[in-house]
C-alpha atoms as one frame of an Amber mdcrd trajectory, in Angstrom:
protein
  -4.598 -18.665 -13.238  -0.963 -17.976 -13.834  -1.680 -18.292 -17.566  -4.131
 -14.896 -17.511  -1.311 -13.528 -14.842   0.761 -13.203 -17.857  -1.873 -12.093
 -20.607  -2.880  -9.037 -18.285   1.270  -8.372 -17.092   1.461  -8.464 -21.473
  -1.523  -6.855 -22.223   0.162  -3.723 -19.488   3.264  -3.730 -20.639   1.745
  -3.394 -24.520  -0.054  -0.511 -22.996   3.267   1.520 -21.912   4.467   2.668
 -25.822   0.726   3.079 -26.869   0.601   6.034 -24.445   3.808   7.333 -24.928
   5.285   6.543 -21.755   8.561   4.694 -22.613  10.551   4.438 -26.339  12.737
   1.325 -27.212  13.219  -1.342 -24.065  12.714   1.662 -21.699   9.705   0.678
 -18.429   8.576  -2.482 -17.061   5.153  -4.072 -15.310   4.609  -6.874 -13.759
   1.682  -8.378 -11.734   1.757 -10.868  -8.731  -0.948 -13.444  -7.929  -1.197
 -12.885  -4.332  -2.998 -16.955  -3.349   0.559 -18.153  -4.796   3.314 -15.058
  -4.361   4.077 -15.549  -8.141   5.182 -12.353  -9.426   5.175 -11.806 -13.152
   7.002  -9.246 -14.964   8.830  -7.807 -18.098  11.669  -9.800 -19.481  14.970
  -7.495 -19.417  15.780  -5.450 -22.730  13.211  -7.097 -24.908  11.647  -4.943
 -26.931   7.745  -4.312 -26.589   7.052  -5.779 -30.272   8.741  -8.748 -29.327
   7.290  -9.545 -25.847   5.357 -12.713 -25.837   2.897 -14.154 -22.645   4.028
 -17.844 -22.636   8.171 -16.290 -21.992   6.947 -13.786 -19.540   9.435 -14.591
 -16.363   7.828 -16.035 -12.990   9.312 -15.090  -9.447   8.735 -15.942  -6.020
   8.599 -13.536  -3.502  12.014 -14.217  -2.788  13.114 -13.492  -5.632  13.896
 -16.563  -7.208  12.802 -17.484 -10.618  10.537 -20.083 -10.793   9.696 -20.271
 -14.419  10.481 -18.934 -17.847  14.167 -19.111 -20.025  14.291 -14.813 -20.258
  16.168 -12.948 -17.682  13.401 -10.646 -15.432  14.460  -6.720 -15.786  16.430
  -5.124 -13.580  14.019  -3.576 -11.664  12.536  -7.490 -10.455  13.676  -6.736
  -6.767  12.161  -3.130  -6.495   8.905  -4.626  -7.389   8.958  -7.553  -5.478
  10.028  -5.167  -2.194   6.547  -3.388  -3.090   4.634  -6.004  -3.031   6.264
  -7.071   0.112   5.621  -3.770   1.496   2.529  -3.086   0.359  -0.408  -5.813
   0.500  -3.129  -4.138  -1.091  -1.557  -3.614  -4.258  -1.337  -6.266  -7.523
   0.590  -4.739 -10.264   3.533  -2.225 -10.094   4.748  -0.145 -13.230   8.049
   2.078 -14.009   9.059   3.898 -16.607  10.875   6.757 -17.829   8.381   8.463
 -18.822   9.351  12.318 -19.714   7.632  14.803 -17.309   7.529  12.641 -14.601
  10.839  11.867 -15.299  11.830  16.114 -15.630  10.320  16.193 -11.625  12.789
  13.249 -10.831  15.774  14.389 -11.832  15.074  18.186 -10.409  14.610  16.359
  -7.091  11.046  18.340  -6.231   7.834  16.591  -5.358   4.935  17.180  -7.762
   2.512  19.774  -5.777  -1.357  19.042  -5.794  -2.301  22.348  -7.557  -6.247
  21.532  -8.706  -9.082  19.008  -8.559  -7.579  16.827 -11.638  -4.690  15.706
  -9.535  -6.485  15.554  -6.597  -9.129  12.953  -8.996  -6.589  10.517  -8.309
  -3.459  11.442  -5.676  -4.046  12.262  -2.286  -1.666  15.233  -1.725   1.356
  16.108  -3.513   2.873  13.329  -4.882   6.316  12.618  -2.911   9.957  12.163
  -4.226  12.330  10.242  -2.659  15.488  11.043  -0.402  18.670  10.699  -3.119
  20.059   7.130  -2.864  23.908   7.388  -0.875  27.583   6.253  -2.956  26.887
   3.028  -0.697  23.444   2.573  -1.806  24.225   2.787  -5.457  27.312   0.679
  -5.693  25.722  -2.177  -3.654  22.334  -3.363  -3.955  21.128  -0.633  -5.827
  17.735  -1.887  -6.958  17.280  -3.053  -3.599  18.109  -0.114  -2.218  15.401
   2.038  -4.575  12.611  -0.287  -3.032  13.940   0.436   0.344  13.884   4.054
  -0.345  10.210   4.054  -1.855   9.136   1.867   1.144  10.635   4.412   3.911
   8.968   7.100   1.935   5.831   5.946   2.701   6.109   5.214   6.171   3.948
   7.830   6.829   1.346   7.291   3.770  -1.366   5.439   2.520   0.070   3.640
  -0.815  -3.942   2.902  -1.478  -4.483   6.986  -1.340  -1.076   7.944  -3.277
  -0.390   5.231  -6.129   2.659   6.879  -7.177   5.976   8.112  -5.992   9.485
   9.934  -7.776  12.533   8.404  -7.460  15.240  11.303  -6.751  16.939  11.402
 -10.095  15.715   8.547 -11.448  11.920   8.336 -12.424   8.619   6.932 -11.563
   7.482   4.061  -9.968   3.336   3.510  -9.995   0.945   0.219  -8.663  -2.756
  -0.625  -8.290  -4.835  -3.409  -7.306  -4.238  -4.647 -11.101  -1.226  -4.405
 -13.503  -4.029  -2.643 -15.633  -4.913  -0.217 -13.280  -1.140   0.621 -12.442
  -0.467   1.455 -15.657  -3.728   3.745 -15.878  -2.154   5.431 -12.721   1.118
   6.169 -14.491  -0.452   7.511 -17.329  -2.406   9.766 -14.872   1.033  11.135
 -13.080   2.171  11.916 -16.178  -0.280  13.985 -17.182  -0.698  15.975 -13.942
   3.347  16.293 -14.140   2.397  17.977 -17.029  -0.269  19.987 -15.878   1.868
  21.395 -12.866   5.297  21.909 -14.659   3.033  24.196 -17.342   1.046  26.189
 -13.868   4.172  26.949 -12.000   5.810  28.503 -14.806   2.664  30.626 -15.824
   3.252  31.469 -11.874   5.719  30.788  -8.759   3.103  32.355  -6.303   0.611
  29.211  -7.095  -0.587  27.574  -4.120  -1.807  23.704  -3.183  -5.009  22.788
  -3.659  -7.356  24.080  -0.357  -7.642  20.413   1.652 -11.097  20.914   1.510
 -11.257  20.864  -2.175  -8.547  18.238  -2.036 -10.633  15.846   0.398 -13.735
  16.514  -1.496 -12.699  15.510  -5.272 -10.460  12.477  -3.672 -12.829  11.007
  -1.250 -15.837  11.067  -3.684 -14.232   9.037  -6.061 -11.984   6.676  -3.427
 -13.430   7.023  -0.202 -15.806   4.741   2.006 -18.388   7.194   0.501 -17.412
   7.730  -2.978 -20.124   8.723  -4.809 -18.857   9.407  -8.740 -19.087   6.903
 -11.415 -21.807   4.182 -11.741 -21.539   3.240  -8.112 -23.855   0.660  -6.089
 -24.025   0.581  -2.303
């Protein structure tokens, strides 16, 4: 089991260049097997061409590396405070990736403008408070889980796979390491999509909720209805 663990978390992370999301070492993904609480994940500042499955690194929950010789990345707590957080998910992603990146660092939440970002995120797609001087100088990835995790207090992680870090970049999960990835590729694009419609126009407004409820719900609700669906 924890042997195709580490083909999918490779196969993801393989993914990340291929669609232009990250350049050099830049980005991470890692997967956890939820019957054990092994978490695996990108080794720290190996580059993508280099990655192999068998030297993936192996957490616990806890944090504690349980098998591999490469150091995890950097980022090993924020994911591992996700999964705590957040049950229903299997595979978290960040990167750097550049328009997502562009909302980050202007510290503005990405609006839900039309029916392609509404496909896939369930409202505007939120950004993080900033991090304090205390926060950053102790703890820090720690403290960007933390921040994600109070940030959705109030949401469904399930309805918005995706969140800004204030000045920082994404972070994206899924049920899969695959799918997380997909999702980040997704936020990129709307990113995209609504830095290029705000400039054509400041007076743009968010997507009616009806709209919004319709396009989301029929692909992710209890009713969903698009795609090759069987009841």
């Amino acid at each position: 089991m924890l042997q195709d663990l580490k083909k999918k978390v490779l196969e993801a992370n393989l993914e990340l260049p291929k669609r232009d999301l990250v350049i050099y070492t830049w980005g991470n993904v890692s997967a956890i097997d939820r019957d054990t609480g092994l978490v695996v994940i990108k080794p720290s500042g190996v580059a993508y061409e280099d990655l192999k499955a068998e030297e993936l690194p192996v957490l616990d929950l806890e944090g504690n590396q349980v098998e591999g010789r490469l150091k995890p990345s950097s980022d090993t707590i924020t994911h591992i405070l996700l999964y705590q957080a957040f049950p229903e998910i299997g595979g978290v992603v960040h990167t750097h990736s550049p328009w997502c990146t562009v909302w980050a660092q202007a510290g503005k939440a990405i609006p839900s403008l039309g029916t392609t970002h509404a496909d896939y995120f369930y409202g505007e797609i939120p950004i993080t408070r900033k991090l304090t001087k205390e926060e950053i100088n102790h703890n820090y990835e720690k403290n960007t889980g933390e921040v994600i995790i109070e940030t959705f207090e109030d949401k469904n992680p399930s309805y918005m796979p995706g969140v800004l870090v204030n000045n920082h970049g994404p972070f994206n999960w899924g049920k899969t390491p695959q799918e997380a990835v997909s999702n980040a590729v997704i936020m990129e694009e709307i990113a995209k999509l609504a830095y290029y419609t705000q400039s054509l126009t400041d007076a743009v407004k968010p997507i009616d909720n009806s709209l919004l409820d319709k396009h989301f719900l029929r692909k992710n609700g209890n009713d969903s209805y698009y795609g090759q669906v069987t009841k």
